[in-house]
N, C-alpha and C positions, 0 to 999 in steps of 0.2 A: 277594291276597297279593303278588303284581307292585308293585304302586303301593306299597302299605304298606311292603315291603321297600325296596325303589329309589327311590321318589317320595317320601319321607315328607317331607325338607327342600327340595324343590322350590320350594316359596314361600313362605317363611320371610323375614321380614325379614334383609335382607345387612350393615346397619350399624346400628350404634344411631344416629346421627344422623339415619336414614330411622325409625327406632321414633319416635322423639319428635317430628319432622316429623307423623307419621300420627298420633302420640296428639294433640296438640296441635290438627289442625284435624277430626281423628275426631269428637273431644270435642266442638268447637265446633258441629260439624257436626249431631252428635244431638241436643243438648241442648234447641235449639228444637224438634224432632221430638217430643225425650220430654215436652214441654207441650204441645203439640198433644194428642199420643193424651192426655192429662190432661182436657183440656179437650172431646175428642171432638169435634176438627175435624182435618182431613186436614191431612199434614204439607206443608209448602209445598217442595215438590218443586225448584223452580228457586234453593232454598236455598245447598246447594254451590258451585253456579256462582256467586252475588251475594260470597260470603265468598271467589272468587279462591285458591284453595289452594295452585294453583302458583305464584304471586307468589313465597314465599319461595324457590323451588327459585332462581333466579338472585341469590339473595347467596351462593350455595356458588361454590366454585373450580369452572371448567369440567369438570374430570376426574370431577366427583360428580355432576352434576344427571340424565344420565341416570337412572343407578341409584336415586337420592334421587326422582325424579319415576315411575321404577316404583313404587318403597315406597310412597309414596304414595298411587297410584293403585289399587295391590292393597289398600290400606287403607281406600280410601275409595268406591272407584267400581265396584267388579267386581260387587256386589248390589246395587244400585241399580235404577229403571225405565234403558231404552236414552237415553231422551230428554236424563236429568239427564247422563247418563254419555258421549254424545258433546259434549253441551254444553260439559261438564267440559275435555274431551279437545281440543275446538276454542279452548279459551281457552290450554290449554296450546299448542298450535299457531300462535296469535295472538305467544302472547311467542317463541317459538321462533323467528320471521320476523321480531319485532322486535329481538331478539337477533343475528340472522342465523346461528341454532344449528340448523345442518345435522342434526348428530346426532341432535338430540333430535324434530326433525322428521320423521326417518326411524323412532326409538323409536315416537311417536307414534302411526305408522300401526300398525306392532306389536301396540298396546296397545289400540286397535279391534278387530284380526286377536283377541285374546285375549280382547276382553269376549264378542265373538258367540260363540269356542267353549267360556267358562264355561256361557255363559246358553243356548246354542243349539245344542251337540254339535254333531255335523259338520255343517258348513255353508259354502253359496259366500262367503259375506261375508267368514268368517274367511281363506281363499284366496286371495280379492280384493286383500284389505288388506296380507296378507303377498308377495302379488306385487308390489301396490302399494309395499310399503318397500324391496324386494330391488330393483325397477326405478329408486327413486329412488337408493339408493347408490351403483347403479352407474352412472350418469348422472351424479350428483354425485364421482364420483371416492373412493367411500367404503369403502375394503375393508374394515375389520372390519366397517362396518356391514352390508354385504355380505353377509358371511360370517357373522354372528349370524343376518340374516336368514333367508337360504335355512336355514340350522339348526332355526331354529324351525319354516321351515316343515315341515320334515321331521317335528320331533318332535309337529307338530299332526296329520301323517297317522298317525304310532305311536301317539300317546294314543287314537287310534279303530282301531287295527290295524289301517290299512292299508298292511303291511309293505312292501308292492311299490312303492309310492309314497316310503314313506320312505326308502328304502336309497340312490335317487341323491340324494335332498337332502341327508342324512346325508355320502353319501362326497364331495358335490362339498362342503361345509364343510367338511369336514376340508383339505382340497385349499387352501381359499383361504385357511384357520389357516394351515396350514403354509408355503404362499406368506408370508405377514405372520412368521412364526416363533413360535412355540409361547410361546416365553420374551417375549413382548409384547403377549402376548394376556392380559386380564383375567381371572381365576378359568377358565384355559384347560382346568383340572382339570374340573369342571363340565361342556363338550361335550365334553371324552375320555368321563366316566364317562355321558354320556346316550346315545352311540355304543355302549359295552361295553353299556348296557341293552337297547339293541336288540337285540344280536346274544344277549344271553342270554335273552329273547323269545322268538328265533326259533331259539333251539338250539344257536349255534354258538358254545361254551363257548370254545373255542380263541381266534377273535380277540376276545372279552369279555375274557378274562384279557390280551390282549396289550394292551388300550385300559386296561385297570383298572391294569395296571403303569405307562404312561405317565405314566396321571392322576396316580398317586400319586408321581411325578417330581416333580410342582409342589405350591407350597403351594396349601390350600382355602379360600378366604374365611370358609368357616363351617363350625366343630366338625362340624358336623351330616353336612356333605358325607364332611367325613375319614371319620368312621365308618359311612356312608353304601357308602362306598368298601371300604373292610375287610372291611366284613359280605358285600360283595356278591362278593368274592374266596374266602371260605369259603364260600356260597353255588354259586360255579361248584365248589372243591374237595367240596362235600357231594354235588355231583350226580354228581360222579365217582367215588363212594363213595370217596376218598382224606380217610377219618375225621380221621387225624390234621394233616394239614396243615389241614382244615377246623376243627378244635377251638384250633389256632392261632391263626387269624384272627375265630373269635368272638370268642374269650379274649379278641385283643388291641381289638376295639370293644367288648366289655364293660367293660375296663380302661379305656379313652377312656370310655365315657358315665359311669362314674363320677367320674371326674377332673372330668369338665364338669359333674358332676351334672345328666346330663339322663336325668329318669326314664323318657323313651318309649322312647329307645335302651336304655337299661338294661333295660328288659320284653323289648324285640325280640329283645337277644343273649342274654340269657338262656334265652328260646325255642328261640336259636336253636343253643344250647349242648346245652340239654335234648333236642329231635330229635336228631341225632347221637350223645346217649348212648343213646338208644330204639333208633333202626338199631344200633345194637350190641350192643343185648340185655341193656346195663346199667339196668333201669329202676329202681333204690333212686337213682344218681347222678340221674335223669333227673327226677326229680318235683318236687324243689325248684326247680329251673330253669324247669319250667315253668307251676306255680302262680305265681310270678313273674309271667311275663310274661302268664298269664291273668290276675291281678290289673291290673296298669297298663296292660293293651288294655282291660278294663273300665274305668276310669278317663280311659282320654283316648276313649271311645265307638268305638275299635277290632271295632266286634262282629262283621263277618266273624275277623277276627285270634283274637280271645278266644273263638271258635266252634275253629278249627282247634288252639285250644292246649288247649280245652276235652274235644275229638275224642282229643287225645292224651291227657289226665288219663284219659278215660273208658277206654282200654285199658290204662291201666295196673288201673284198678279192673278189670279182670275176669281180666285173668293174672292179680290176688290173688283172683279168685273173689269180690267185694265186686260183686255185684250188684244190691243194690238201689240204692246207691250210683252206680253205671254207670247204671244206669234213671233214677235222679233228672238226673243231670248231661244224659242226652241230655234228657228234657225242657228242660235249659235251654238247648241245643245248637238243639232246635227255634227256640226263641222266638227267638235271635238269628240265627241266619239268614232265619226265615219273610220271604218280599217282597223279600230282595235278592238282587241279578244277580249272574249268573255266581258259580255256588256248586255248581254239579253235582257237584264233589268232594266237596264238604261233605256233600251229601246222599248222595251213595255209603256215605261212610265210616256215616253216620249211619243209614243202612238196613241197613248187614253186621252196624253193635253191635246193632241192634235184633232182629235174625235172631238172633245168636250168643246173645243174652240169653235170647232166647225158646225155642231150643234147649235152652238149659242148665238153662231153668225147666221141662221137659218140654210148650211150650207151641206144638206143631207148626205147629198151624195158623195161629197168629200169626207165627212164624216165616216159611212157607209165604210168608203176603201179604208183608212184608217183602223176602220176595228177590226176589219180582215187581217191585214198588218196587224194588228194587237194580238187575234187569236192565233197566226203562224207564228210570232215572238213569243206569245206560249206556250205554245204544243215545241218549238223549240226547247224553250227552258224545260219543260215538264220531259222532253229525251234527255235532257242534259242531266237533269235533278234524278232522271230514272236511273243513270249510270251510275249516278251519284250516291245515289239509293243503295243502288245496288253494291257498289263500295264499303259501304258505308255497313249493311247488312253483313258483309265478312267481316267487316271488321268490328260489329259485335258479335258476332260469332265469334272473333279470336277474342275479344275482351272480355267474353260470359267466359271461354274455358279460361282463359287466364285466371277469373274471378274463382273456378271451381277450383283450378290448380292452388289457388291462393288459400281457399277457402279448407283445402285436404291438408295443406303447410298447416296455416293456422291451429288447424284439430289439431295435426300430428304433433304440433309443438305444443298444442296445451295438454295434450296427454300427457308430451314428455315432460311437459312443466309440473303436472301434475305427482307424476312417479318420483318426480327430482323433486318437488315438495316433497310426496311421502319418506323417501328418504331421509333427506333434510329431517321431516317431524321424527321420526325414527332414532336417526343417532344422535337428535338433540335429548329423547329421553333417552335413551342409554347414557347418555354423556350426563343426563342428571339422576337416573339410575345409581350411576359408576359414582357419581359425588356424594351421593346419599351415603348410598355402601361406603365408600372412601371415608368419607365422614364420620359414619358410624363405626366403622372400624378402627377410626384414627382415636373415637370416643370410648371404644372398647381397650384399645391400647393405654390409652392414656390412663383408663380407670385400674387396668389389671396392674400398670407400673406405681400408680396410687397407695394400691395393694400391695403389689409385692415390697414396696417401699418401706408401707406401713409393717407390714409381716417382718421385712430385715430390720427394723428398729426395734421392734420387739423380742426379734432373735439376738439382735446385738445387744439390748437391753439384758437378755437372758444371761446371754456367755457374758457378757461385764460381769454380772452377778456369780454366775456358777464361778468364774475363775476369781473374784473376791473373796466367795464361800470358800474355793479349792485355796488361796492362799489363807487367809485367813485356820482354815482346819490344818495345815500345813503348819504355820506360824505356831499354832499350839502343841503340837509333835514336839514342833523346836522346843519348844518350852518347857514341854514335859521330858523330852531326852537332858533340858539342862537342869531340871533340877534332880532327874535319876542320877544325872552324872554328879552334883555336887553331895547327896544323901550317900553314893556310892563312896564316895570319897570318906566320908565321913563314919559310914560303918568300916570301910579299912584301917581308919586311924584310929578304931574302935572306940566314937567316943559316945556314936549312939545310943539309943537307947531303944529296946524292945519296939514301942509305941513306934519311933523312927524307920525303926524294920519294915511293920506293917505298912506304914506309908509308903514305902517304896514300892513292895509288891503292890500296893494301888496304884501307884503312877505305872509300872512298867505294864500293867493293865491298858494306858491310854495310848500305846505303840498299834502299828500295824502288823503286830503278831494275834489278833484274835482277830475271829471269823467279821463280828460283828463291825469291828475298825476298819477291815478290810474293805467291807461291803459298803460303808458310810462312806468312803475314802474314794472307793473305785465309781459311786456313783455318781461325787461329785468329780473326779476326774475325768470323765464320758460325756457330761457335761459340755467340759472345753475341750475335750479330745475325742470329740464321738467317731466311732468304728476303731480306735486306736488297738483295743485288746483282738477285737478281729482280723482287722488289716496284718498283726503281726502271726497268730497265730496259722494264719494263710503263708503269710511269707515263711514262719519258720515254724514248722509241726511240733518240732522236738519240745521245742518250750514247754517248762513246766509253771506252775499255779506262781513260786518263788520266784523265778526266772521274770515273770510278767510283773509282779510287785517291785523287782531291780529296777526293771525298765520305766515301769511306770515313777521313780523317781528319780532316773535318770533324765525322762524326759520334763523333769521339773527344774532341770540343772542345780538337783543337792550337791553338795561335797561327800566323800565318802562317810564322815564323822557322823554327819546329818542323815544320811540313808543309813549307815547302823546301828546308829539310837533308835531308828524308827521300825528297822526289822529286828533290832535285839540280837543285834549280834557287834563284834567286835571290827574296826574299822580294817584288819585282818583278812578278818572274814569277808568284809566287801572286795577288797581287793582279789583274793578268791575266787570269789562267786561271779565277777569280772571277768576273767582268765574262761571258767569255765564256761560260762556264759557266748561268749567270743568262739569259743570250740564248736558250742552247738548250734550256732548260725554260721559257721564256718567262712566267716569273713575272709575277703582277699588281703592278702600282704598290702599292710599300710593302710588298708582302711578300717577306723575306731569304730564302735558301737555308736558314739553322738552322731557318725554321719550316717549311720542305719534309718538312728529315731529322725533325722529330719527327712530322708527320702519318703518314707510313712507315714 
């Protein structure tokens, strides 16, 4: 029932370009075969291999050959003897190295891993070889291939229940999908829903429903999976006896396999429609639906399937009291289960109708034997379920520690999460800390340049001023050395007069021959030349009180005329005073006194 429900499109060709690949060298394949048995001589075995079948896989684009060289091989080589079938598998292996096709190299070993556990149930080979592919990916640098790997191998320990095995292979795939991302994983839908199959396996309806909502996130390469998917969702609602959401999700795979008209899914949801109506006690709705699908499980050779739906027709015939009816169907009930495995259920149910029949026919003691038979079909299954059990108990034992392992991650990464917040909170206030301060110091910059701006326009304001005062008190020097000079003249050509006199000696008052001209003169010159009289007296010691009043109108650029109106002395005299001057700053050869005042 498990397989038939969940497994049905498992291996189903995935594209038509792989169906016509596989018809193409199938065909080629038997048809010397089918003249051999004609002619009743053995088929030439090493046939396959000479006709090279994987040849064509490398004219497809890189992204198909895989999958085209699976179809293939499920087409042509899984019933074969071993011999033809690794032969087969080493040729493909051969182009794969000549190729230099990693992937397919790694498929390869896979597809070994798979023939031994068709033809050879559980077995080391199949182990071997899938160890073998999952070791080379990951050596090779190959996640997905990686990650398909260990997958499968998982799902080779579930196809033989052995849950406990499966469940880290299972969860560590999932791990390495999701490392790679979900959304670039091929028909990623596919290991979501072979995950949800385990766990609805092994009972744990909850995360099946949460792997089966995933899966159905993504698109399904093939019809078959979609409704695959669907069914398997009312399937976890039916066991929850949540009828109506279950009768939802048949409906809507019933709805899909008719679209696709695919008559097997069409038998299955209808079946599985019909149970559902029976738990509900509606059996007039439930009959149709399951004649159905006991019809097309007869048809695709379903016979455990078309036993279980047959099992249901049969009680319907006896709540209508149609007993002989009931009696005929369980003989056919016998016939299709007799010799297959794992049917203990089968034969339960099939032991209660035959008691109840026998009851109702007043036929005790056939009866009687019947429920013996019923109770050894029990106490079978209840060994069986105990194994089962017991399975099942390891393997919550490994999923509780997985869950604590899980749960110590979790902490350990919310702490770390937590620390990497605080950090995080940390240099975000530093960082607005740093912008404050920055800020404010950019606001303290800008106010002191404000300042200082203000302060140099005021200073410039000043020396504007002081050196307008300084020419300006200069300009009247002038003016008073030109009118000493024209009064001089004039007492020379004696035409004076006493009164005239005295006015001269008043103007030659207005020169920088008194203390107080000086001091008026030198204040406002320090003014525009501040440290001027210090700066020199550093450079040159010898200078005297005169010496410094030269300079100080030399560095006004007078003419000689103009500095000795001003010191009252004769322009002689400046020249002079020049000479000497020059001696006691002991200038180098060729360099003037103007070029002293401007290094100063």
């Amino acid at each position: 029932m498990k397989s038939r429900l969940f497994l049905y499109a498992k291996y189903c060709f995935s594209n038509i370009l792989g169906i016509l690949l596989a018809t193409i060298f199938f065909y080629g394949w038997l048809s010397p075969r089918s003249v051999a048995a004609e002619n009743n001589q053995p088929p030439e075995t090493t046939n396959l291999v000479k006709q090279q079948i994987f040849h064509a896989i490398y004219l497809l684009p890189p992204e198909k050959r895989v999958d085209s060289a699976l179809t293939l091989y499920k087409a042509t080589c899984r019933k074969i003897p071993a011999a033809d079938a690794m032969a087969a598998l080493d040729q493909l292996n051969k182009l794969a190295l000549q190729f230099n096709d990693r992937p397919m190299l790694c498929a390869t070993l896979r597809m070994r891993a798979d023939y031994y556990s068709v033809n050879n149930g559980f077995n080391k080979l199949s182990i071997h070889f899938y160890q073998q592919a999952i070791n080379f990916a990951k050596q090779n640098s190959l996640p997905l291939e990686a990650a398909i790997s260990v997958h499968l191998m998982g799902m080779y320990y579930y196809t033989f229940e052995h849950y406990a095995a499966t469940y880290p292979y299972l969860l560590n795939s999932q791990d390495m999908f999701s490392e790679i991302g979900f959304e670039r994983i091929p028909n990623i839908s596919m290991y979501l829903n072979d995950l949800a199959v385990f766990y609805y396996a092994v009972g744990d309806y909850y995360n099946a429903k949460i792997q089966l909502d995933e899966a159905l996130r993504y698109k399904s390469y093939s019809h078959r999976d979609q409704i695959s998917m669907i069914n398997s969702m009312g399937l976890i609602y039916r066991t929850d006896r949540q009828y109506k959401v279950a009768l939802k999700y048949f409906n809507t795979s019933l709805r899909l396999a008719k679209l696709y008209r695919d008559s097997a899914w069409v038998g299955i949801a209808q079946g599985n429609v019909g149970s559902v109506y029976l738990m509900q006690g509606e059996a007039q709705k439930a009959g149709p639906f399951i004649r159905t699908d006991y019809t097309l499980s007869l048809r695709y050779n379903e016979n455990v399937n078309a036993a279980i739906s047959l099992l249901r027709l049969t009680k319907l015939s006896v709540l209508q009291n149609s007993l002989g009816l009931a009696a005929a169907q369980l003989d056919t009930v016998r016939a299709l289960i007799a010799g297959q495995p794992g049917v203990l259920e089968q034969w339960i149910d099939y032991n209660d109708l035959r008691a109840v029949i026998a009851e109702r026919n007043g036929n005790l003691s056939e009866a009687l034997e019947y429920r013996k038979k019923l109770e050894t079909a029990k106490d079978s299954l209840a060994a069986r379920n105990n194994l089962a059990d017991l399975e099942r108990t390891r393997l919550r034992r490994l999923m509780d520690s997985h869950l604590v392992q899980v749960g110590k991650l979790k902490a350990s990464q919310r702490i770390g999460d937590i620390e990497r917040n605080g950090i995080i909170v940390v240099l975000i206030l530093l960082v607005i800390i740093f912008v404050l301060v920055y800020n404010r110091q950019l606001l303290k910059e800008k106010k002191d340049k404000e300042l200082l701006a203000a302060e140099k326009r005021v200073v410039d304001e000043e020396l504007k001023n002081s050196v307008s005062e300084l020419m300006l008190y200069t300009e009247n020097l002038k003016q008073q050395n030109h009118l000493i000079d024209k009064f001089k003249a004039k007492i020379q050509s004696r035409d004076e007069t006493m009164a005239d006199a005295g006015i001269v000696e008043k103007l030659m008052l207005g020169n920088l021959t008194t203390n107080q001209n000086w001091d008026e003169f030198k204040t406002l010159f320090l003014k525009v030349h501040t440290g001027f009289f210090i700066d020199f007296k550093k450079a040159f010691p010898k200078l005297t009180e005169t010496d410094m009043k030269l300079l100080a109108l030399m560095k006004l650029h007078l003419n000689s005329r103009e500095m000795a109106g001003m010191l009252g002395v004769t322009p002689e005299g400046i020249k002079k005073a020049r000479q000497r001057l020059r001696k006691k700053m002991a200038l180098p050869v060729g360099t003037g006194i103007e070029e002293a005042l401007m290094a100063i």
